[in-house]
N, C-alpha and C positions, 0 to 999 in steps of 0.2 A: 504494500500500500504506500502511498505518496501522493502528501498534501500537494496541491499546486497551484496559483492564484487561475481564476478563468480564463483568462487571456492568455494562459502557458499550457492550455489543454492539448492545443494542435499538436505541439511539440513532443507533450508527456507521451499520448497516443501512437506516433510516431516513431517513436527512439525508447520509450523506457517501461511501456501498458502494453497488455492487451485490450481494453478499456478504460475508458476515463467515463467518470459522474458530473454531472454538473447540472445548478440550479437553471441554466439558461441556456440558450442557443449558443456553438461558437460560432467563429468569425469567418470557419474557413469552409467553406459550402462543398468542398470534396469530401468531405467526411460522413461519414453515415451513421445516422441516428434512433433509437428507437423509445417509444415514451413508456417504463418501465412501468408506474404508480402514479397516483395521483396522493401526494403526500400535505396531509392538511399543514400550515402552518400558523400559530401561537403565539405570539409577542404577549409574556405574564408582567403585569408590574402591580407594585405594593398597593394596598388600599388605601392610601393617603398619595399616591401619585395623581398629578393632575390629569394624564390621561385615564384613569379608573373613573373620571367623571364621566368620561363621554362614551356615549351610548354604542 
């Protein structure tokens, strides 16, 4: 396994993966992709944060 910022995906895949994961599309439209999950995402903050106010 190897972290690698998004914009380094092409690269990892390329020379050091069999696959690469990533939150988004890359950059480089040769590469082929398949949509694995639909994985929910959760942003938690304190009950006295001012975002917990909003609905």
């Amino acid at each position: 396994m190897r972290e690698v910022p998004a914009d380094q995906i092409q690269n990892t895949v390329r020379e050091y993966a069999d696959l690469g994961l990533a939150a988004g599309p890359a950059d480089d439209p040769t590469l082929t992709w398949r949509l694995l999950t639909d994985v929910p995402l959760r942003a938690y903050v304190a009950p006295g944060h001012r975002w917990a106010r909003r609905a």
